[in-house]
C-alpha positions in Angstrom: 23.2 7.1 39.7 24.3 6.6 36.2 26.0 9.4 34.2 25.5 10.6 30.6 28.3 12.8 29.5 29.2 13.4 33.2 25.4 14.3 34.0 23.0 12.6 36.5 20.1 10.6 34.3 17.4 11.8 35.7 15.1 8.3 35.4 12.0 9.8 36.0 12.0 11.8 33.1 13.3 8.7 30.5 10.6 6.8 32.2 8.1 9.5 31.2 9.8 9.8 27.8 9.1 6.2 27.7 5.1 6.1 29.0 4.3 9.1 26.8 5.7 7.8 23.4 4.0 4.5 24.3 0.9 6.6 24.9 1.3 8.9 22.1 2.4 6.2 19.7 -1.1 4.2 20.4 -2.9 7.7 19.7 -1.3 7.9 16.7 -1.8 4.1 15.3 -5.5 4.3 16.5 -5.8 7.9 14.2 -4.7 6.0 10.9 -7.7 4.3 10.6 -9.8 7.1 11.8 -12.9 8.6 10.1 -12.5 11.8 12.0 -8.9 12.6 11.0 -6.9 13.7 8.3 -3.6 13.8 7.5 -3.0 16.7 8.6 -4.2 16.0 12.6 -2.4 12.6 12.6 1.2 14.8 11.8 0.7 16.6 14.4 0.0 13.9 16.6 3.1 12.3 15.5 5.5 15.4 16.5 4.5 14.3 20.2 5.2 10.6 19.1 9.0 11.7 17.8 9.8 14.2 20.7 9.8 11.3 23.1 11.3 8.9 21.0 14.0 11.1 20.9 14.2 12.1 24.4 14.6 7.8 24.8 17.8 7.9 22.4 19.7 10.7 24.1 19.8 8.5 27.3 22.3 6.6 25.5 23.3 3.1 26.7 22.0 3.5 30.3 18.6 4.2 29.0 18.9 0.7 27.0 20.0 -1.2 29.7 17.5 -0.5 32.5 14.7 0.9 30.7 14.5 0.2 26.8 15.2 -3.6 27.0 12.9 -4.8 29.5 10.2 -3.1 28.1 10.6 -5.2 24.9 8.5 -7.7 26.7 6.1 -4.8 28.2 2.7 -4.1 26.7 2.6 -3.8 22.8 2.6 -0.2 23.1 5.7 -0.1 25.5 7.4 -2.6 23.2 7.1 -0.6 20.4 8.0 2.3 21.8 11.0 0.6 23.0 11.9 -0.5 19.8 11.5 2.6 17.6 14.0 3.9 20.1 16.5 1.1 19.8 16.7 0.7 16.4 17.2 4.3 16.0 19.6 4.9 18.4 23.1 6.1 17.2 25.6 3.6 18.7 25.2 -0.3 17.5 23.7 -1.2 21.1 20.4 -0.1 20.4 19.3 -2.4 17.2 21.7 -5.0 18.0 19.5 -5.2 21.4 16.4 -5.7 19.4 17.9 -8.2 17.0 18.7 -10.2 20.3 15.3 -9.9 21.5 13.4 -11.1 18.7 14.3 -15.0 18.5 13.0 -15.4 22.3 10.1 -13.5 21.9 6.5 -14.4 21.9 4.2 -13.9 19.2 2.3 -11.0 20.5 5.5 -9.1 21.5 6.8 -10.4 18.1 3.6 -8.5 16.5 4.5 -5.4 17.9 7.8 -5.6 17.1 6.8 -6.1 13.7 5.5 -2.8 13.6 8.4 -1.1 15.2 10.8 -2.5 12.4 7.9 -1.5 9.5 8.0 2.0 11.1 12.0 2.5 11.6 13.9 4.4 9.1 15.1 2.1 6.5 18.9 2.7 7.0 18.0 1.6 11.0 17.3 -1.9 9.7 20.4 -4.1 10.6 22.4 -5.4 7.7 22.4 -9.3 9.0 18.3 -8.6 9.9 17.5 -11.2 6.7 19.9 -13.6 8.6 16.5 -14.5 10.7 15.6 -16.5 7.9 17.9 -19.1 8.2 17.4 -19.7 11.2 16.4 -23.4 11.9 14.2 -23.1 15.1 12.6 -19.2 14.1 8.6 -19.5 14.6 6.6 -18.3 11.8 5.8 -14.9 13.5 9.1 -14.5 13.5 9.8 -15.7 9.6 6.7 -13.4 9.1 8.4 -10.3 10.9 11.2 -10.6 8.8 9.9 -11.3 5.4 6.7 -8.3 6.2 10.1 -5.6 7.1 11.8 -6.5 4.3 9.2 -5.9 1.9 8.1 -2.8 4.0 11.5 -1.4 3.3 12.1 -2.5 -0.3 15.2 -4.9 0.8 12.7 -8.2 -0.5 14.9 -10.0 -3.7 13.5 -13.2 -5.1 16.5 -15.1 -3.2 15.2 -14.3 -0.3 11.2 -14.3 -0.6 11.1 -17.3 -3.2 11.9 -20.2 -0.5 8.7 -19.0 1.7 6.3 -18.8 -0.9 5.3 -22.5 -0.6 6.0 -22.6 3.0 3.7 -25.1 5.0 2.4 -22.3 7.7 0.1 -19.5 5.8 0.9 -17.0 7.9 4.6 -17.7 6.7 3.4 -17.6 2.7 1.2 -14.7 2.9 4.1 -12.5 4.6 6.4 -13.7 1.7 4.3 -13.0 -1.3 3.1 -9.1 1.0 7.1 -9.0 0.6 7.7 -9.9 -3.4 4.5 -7.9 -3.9 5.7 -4.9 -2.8 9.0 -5.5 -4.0 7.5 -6.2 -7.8 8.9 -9.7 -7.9 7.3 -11.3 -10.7 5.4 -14.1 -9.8 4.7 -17.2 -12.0 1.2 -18.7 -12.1 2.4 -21.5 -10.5 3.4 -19.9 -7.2 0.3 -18.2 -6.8 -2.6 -20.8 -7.6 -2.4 -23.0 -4.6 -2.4 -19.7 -2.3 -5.4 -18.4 -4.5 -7.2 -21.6 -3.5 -6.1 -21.1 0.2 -8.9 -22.0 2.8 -6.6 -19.2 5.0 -8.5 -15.5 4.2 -4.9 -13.9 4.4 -3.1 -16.1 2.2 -5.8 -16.0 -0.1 -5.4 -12.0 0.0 -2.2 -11.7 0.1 -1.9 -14.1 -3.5 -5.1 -11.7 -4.6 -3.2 -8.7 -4.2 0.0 -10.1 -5.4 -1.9 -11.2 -8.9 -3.4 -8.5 -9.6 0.0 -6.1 -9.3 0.9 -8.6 -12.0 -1.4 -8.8 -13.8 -2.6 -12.0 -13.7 -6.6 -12.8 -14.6 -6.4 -16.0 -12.1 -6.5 -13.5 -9.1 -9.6 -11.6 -10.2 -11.4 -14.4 -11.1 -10.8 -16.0 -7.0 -11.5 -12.3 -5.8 -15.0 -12.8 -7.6 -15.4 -16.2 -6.7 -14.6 -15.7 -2.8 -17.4 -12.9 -3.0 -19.9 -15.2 -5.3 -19.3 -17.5 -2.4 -19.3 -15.6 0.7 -16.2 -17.2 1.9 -14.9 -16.2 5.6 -12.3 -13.3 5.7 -14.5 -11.9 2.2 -13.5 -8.0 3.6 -10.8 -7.6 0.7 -12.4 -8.8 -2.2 -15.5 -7.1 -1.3 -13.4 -4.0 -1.0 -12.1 -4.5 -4.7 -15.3 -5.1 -6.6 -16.3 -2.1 -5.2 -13.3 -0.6 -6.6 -13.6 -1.8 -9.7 -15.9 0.2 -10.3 -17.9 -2.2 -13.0 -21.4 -2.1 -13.4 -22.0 -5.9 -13.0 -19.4 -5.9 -10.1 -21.3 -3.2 -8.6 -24.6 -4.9 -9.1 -22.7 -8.1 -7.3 -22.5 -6.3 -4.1 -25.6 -4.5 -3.9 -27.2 -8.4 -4.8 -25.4 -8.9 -1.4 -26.8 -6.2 0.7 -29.9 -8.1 2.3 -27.3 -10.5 4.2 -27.2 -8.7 7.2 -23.6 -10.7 8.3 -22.3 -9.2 5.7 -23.8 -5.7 5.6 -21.7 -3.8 6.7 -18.7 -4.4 4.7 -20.5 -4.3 1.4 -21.6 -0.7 2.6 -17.9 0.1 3.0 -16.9 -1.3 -0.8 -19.7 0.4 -2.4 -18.3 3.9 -1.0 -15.5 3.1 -3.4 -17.7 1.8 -6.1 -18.6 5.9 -6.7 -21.7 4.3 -8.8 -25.2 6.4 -8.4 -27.0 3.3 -8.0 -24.9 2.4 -4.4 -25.4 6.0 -3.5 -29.2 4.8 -4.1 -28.8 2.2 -2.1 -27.5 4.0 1.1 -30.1 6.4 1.0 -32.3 3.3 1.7 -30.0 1.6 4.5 -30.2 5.2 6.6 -32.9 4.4 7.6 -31.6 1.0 9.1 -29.8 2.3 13.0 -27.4 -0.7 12.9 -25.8 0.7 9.3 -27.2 4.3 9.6 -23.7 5.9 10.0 -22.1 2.9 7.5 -24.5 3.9 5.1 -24.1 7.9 5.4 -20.2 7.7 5.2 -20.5 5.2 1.9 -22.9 8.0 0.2 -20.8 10.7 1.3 -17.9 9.4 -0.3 -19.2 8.9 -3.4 -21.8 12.1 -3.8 -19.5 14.6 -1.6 -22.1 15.4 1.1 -20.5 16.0 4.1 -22.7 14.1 7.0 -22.8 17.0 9.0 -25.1 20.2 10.3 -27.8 19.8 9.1 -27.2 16.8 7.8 -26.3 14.1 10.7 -28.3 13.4 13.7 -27.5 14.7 17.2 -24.9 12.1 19.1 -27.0 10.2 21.0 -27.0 9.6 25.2 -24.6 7.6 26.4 -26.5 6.3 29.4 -29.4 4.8 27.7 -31.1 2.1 29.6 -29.2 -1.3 29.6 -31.2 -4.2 28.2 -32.6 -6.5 30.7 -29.5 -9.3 31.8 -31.6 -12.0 30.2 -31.3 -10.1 26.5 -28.0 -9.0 26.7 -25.5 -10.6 24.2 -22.9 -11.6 26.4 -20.4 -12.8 23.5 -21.2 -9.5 21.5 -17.5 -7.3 21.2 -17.7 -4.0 23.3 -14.5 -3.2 22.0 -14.8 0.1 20.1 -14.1 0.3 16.3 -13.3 3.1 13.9 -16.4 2.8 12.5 -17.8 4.4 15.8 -16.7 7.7 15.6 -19.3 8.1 12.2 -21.6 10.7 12.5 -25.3 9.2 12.2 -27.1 11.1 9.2 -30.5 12.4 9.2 -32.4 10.1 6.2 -34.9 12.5 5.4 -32.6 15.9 4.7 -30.3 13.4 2.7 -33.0 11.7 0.7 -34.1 15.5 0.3 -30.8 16.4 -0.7 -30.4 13.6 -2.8 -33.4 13.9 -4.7 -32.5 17.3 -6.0 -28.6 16.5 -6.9 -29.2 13.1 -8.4 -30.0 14.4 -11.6 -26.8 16.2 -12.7 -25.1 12.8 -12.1 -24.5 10.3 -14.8 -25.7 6.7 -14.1 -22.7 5.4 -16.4 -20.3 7.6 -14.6 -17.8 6.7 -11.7 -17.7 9.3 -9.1 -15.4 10.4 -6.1 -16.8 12.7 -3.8 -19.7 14.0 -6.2 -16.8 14.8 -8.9 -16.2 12.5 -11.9 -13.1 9.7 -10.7 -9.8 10.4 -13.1 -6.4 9.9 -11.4 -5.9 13.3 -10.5 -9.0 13.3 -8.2 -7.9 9.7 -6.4 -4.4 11.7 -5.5 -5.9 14.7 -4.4 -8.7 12.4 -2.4 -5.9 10.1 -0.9 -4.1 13.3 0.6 -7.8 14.7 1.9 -9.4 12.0 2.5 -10.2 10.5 6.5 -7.9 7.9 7.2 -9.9 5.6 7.3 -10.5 5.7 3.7 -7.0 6.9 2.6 -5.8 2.7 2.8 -8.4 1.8 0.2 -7.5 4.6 -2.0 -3.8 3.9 -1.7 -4.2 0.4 -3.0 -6.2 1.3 -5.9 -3.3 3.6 -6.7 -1.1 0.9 -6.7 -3.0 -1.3 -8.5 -3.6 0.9 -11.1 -0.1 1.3 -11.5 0.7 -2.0 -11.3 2.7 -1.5 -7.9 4.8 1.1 -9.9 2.9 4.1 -7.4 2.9 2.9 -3.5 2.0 5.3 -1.5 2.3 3.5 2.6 -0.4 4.9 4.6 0.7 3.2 7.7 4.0 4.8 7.4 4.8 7.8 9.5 4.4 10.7 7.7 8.1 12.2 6.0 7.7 8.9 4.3 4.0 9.4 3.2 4.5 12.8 1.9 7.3 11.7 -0.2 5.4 9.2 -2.3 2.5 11.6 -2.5 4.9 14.0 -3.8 6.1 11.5 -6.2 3.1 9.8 -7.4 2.1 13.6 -8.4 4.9 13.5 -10.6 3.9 10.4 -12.6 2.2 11.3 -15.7 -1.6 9.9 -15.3 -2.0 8.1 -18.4 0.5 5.4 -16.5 -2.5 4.7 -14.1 -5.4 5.9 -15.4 -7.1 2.3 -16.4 -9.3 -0.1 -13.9 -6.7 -2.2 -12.0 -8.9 -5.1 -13.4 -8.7 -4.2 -17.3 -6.0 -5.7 -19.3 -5.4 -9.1 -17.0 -3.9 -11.7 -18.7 -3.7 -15.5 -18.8 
């Protein structure tokens, strides 16, 4: 039996250590994008997430050898369990055994290990990582992996990003402008219009969000037009009209609400929207089952009603009668999703509710949570907020600000608390304007 320190490893327990984290760690990544959690809940579900990390790194070398390595091409969960315990382990072993993993790795271990490296302490990120990028034979997940963790970690420099941006494979260029966005590379007009044209929803996005941290009018104007045209992949620019929080952008969305395709998602942009005329429209949609609960959380976010009590419907059976084989959609997803976990409001006590509190809001006014929207309330709402909501409300932050405020809400959560601690010391004036006022070109 192998020795640590002149001690027996016990491997049952690193293999627990190893099971758990995985476990824990997939608890923990499924909570960020809850509705039913806070930031609060999801740190403590982190401790457990950390305590077995840890337990993986005093194994020492051992540990790497027969259990941390071969799980790198385990489940996703495993792997990046595996990883976070590598890369963080104090001899050079550990992330110089991840480095050599990555370049035989396939994609959907590659994914995972993606994560890992976005989730690592910065000063665990080898210094010849960027090396990757040279290499002649590197797939594009793995280009992508490389250019996403450098951005992730503020190490992206316009050396580095600038070759990629034109690269041939979108998944390649939309990991490289994520990386000089985040880094606040400026970005000429010329390296983002072919992207903004992109058939590819996340290259498209990713040049969206890059433009608009700079400023540029070109990247509203393709948000708008890949709403006005219901292109595929229209989730994010849906999201920012909403956030815009302009009247006729408003009105552009709610225009949209009888496609039933894309329902749903205009719901979730109009929560943002914080307009009285979207709550309006919610009220309505209640009453439709399949956007019931889609509907309730949108007015909730923008009134403050809490869907709750008296207020949401009792959860209903879970062994109601299957439809008959011949009805049954057999390509529908069963997979569940975030959206899931809403509570299902009751129409009539809202619409009650609604009819009484309506009046003491302004039509012209954006609200957050029935109180007016300044920046103070968008900081205090992104550390309240569910998580679910808390990525939208990040981005406007940041886009506000230019990218000057970035507050990672798929980071764990020493790193979270630190930017909300220091976007609370940036005086409000210096994001106080709609991301999509004062564009240029």
């Amino acid at each position: 039996m192998a020795e640590l320190s002149g001690r027996p490893l016990h491997w049952d327990l690193y293999e627990e250590h190893l099971d758990e984290a995985a476990f824990r760690w997939s608890q923990w990544e499924q909570a960020l994008d809850a509705p039913d959690y806070t930031l609060e809940e999801v740190a403590e579900l982190e401790e457990h997430v950390a305590a077995h990390v840890d337990g993986l790194v005093l194994g020492g070398e051992p540990v790497v050898e027969r259990l941390l390595v071969p799980a790198l091409a385990d489940e996703p969960e495993r792997v990046v369990a595996a990883a976070l315990a590598l890369l963080q382990a104090e001899a050079p072993f550990g992330p110089a055994a991840v480095l050599a993993a990555l370049p035989g790795a396939e994609p959907p271990a590659l994914t995972a290990l993606r994560r890992a490296f976005e989730l690592a302490p910065t000063p665990a990120i080898p210094t010849d990582f960027p090396a990757l990028l040279k290499k002649e034979d590197a797939v594009p997940e793995l280009l992508a992996l490389v250019l996403d963790t450098l951005g992730a970690h503020g190490l992206a420099t316009a050396p580095l990003c600038s070759p990629f941006l034109t690269h041939p494979e979108p998944l390649v260029a939309a990991a490289a402008l994520r990386a000089a966005n985040r880094a606040r590379l400026p970005l000429e007009p010329a390296q983002l219009s072919g992207a903004l044209e992109s058939d590819e929803p996340a290259l498209r996005d990713a040049a969206i969000l890059a433009g608009l941290m700079g400023g540029h009018r070109a990247a509203w104007a393709a948000c708008q037009s890949a709403v006005e045209s219901r292109a595929p992949g229209g989730r994010l620019p849906l999201l920012l009209l909403g956030m815009s929080g302009d009247e006729r952008d408003v009105k552009r969305l709610l225009d949209l609400l009888p496609d039933e395709k894309l329902r749903p998602r205009v719901l979730f942009a109009l929560g943002f929207s914080g307009r009285v005329a979207a709550a309006d429209a919610c009220v309505e949609l209640m009453r439709h089952k399949p956007v019931a609960a889609l509907a309730g959380e949108a007015f909730s976010a923008i009134t403050g009603l809490r869907i709750a009590e008296e207020y949401a419907a009792p959860r209903e059976e879970e062994d109601e009668a299957l439809p008959p084989l011949e009805e049954e959609d057999l390509d529908a997803d069963l997979s569940s999703k975030p959206e899931d976990s809403l509570p299902k409001p009751r129409p009539e006590r809202v619409a009650a509710w609604w009819q009484q509190e309506r009046q003491r809001l302004d039509t012209k006014q954006r609200y957050l949570a029935g109180q007016p929207f300044t920046p103070r309330a968008l900081l205090d709402a992104l550390a309240s907020a569910p998580m679910r909501r808390r990525h939208a409300l990040a981005l406007e932050l940041a886009l506000r600000g230019r990218g000057s405020i970035q507050v990672p809400t798929r980071a764990f959560m020493t790193q979270q608390l630190a930017a909300l601690k220091a976007a609370r010391s940036v005086p409000a004036s210096s994001f106080s304007r709609p991301f999509a006022e004062g564009l240029r070109g």
